[in-house]
TIKE-941275 format. One line per 8 residues: number of its first residue (from 0); their letters; for each residue x, y, z of C-alpha. Coordinates in pm, whole numbers, plus 50000, padded with zeros to 5 digits. Example, Ala and Ser with C-alpha at 12.3 -4.5 7.8 and 13.67 -1.06 7.14 Angstrom:
<atoms>
0	AS	51230,49550,50780 ~ 51367,49894,50714 .
</atoms>
This chain:
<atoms>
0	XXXXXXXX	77700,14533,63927 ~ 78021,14709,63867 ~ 78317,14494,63919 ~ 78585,14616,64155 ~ 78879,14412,64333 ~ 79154,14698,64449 ~ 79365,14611,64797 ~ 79659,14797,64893 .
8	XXXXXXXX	79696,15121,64703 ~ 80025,15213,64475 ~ 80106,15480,64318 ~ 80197,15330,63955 ~ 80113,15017,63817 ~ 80192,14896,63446 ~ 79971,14646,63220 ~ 80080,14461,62967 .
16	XXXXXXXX	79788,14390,62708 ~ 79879,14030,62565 ~ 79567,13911,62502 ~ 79491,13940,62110 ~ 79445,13688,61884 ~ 79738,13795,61640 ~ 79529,13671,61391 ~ 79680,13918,61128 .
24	XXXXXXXX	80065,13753,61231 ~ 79986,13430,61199 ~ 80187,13393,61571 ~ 80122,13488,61888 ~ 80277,13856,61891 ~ 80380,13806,62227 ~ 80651,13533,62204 ~ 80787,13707,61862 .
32	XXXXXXXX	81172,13785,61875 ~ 81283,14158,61842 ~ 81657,14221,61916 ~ 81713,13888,62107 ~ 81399,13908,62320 ~ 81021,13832,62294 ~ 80769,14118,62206 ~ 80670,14065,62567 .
40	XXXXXXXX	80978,14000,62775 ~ 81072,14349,62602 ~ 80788,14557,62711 ~ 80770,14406,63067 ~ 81142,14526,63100 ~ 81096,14826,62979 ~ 80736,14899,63226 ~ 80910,14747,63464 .
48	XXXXXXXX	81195,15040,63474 ~ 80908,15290,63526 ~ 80613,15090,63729 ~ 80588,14968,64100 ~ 80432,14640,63954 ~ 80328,14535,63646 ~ 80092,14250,63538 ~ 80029,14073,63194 .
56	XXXXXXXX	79669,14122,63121 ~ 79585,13799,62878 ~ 79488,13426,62910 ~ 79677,13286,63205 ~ 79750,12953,63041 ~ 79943,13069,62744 ~ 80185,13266,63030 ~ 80192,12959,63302 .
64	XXXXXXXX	80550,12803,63145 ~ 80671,13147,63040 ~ 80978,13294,63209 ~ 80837,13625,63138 ~ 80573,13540,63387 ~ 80832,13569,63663 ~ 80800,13960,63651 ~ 80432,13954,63804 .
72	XXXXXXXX	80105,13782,63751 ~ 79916,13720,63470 ~ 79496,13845,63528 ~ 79261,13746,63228 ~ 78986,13958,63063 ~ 78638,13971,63247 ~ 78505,14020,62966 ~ 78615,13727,62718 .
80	XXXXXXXX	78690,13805,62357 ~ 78607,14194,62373 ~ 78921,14328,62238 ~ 79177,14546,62400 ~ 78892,14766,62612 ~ 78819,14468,62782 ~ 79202,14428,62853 ~ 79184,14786,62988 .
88	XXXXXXXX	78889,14739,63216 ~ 79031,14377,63381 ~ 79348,14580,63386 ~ 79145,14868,63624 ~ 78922,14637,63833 ~ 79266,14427,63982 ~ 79446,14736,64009 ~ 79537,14894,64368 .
96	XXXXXXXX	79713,15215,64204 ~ 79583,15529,64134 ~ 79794,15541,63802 ~ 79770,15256,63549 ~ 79998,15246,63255 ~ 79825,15054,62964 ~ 80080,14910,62693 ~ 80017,14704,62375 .
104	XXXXXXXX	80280,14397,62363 ~ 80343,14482,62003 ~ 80474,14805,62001 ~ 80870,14726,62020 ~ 80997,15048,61991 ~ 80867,15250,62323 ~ 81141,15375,62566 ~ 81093,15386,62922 .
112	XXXXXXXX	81183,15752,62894 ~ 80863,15766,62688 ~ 80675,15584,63008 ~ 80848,15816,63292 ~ 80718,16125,63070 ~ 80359,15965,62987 ~ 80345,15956,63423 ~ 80485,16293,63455 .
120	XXXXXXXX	80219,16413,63231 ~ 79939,16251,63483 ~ 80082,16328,63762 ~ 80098,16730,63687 ~ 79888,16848,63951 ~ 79685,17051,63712 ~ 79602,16727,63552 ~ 79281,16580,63702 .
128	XXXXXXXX	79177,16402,63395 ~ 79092,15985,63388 ~ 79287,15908,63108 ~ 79613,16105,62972 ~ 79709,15993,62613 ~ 79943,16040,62395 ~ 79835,16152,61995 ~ 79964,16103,61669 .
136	XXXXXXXX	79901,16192,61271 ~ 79755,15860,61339 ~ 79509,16001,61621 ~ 79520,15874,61965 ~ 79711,15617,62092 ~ 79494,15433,62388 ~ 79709,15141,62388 ~ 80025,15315,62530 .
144	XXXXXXXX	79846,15553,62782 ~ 79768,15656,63165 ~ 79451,15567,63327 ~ 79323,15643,63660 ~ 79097,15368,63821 ~ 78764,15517,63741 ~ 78813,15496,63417 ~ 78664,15142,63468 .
152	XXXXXXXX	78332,15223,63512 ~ 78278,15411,63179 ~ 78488,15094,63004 ~ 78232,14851,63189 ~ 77921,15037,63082 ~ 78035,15026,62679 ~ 78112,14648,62692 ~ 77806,14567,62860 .
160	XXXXXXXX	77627,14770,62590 ~ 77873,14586,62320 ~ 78090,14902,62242 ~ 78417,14771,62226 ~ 78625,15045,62054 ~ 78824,15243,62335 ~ 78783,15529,62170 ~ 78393,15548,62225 .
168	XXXXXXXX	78434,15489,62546 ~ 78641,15828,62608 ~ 78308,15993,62511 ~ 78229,16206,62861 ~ 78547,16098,63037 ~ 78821,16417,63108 ~ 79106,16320,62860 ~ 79427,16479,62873 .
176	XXXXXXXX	79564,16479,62530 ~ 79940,16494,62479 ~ 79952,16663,62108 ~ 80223,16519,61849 ~ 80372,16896,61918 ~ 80403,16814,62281 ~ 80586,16455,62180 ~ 80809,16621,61926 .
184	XXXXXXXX	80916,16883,62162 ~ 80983,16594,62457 ~ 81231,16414,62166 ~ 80911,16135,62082 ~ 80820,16052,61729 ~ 80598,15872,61614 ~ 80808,15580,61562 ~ 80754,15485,61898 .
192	XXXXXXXX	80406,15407,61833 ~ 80424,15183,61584 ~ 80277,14831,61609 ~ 80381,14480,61463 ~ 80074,14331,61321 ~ 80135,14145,60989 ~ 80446,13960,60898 ~ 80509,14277,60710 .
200	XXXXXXXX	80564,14488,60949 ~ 80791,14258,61161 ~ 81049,14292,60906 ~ 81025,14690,60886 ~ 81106,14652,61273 ~ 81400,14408,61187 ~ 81521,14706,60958 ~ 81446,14940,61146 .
208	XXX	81239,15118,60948 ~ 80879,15156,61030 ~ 80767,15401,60803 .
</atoms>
């Protein structure tokens, strides 16, 4: 049985995906400091410029005494301990928009402008595709991306089969792919896709040099 709890429709809504062991950090990712706020007080702000709503998708005890909690409610995986696709699918099933934006917490250094033009890009009316996503040298970047609801269904069918790499789970979806060209051209490089796993890489984002 497919899971499915929408109620009154939106046009946009943002996720936050908190829910990741940061086991590489050593810390919880989400209450890091970058530039005088948290990893996730940053990218709430910054979905929040850009979505109707947005929700932190994670375990709703770690966010009960945070003040980041404030900006909207906090909706745990269905699927426990799956990784990030399982973030992606709760994220779907509680959704009432049409439009879902899907955001890592560790990835400091996206812009809202790179949100409003992610939305513009699924909202073309030639673009009918489930999921739009941006790509990089790095290849495709699922956890800063547009999904439309059905995409839950295909999510839902690999976890159940214990596929739990996003990427698979594209396989037979329509994809919009938004090449580096297309970034580059829009003033987007691939800086803004970088994420803060290891202790390393928190101090290339403290020097602001993620390269």
């Amino acid at each position: 049985m497919l899971f499915h709890m929408a109620g009154t429709e939106l046009s946009r809504m943002g996720f936050v995906l908190a829910g990741g062991k940061s086991s590489r950090m050593g810390a919880d990712k989400a209450f890091l400091d970058f530039g005088g706020q948290t990893l996730l007080d940053r990218a709430l702000t910054v979905m929040g410029a850009v979505c109707g709503s947005v929700t932190i998708v994670g375990d709703p005890g770690k966010f009960a005494n945070c003040d980041a909690a404030n900006y909207g409610s906090v909706v745990a995986d269905i699927f426990s301990g799956c990784g990030p696709l399982a973030g992606i699918h709760s994220a779907l099933v509680h959704s009432s928009a049409e439009l879902n934006l899907m955001l890592a917490v560790d990835m400091p250094f996206v812009s809202r402008e790179l949100l409003r033009f992610l939305f513009a890009a699924a909202e073309d009316e030639d673009n009918r595709a489930i999921i739009t996503v941006p790509c990089t040298s790095h290849g495709l970047q699922p956890l800063c991306a547009v999904y439309r609801r059905d995409f839950s269904a295909a999510a839902e069918q690999a976890l159940r089969a214990g596929k739990y790499k996003i990427d698979t789970a594209f396989a037979g979806v329509s994809t919009r792919v938004i090449e580096e060209s297309e970034l580059a051209a829009a003033g987007f490089s691939e800086r803004s896709f970088f994420n803060v796993n290891t202790p390393q890489d928190r101090l290339a984002t403290e020097g602001g040099d993620p390269s």
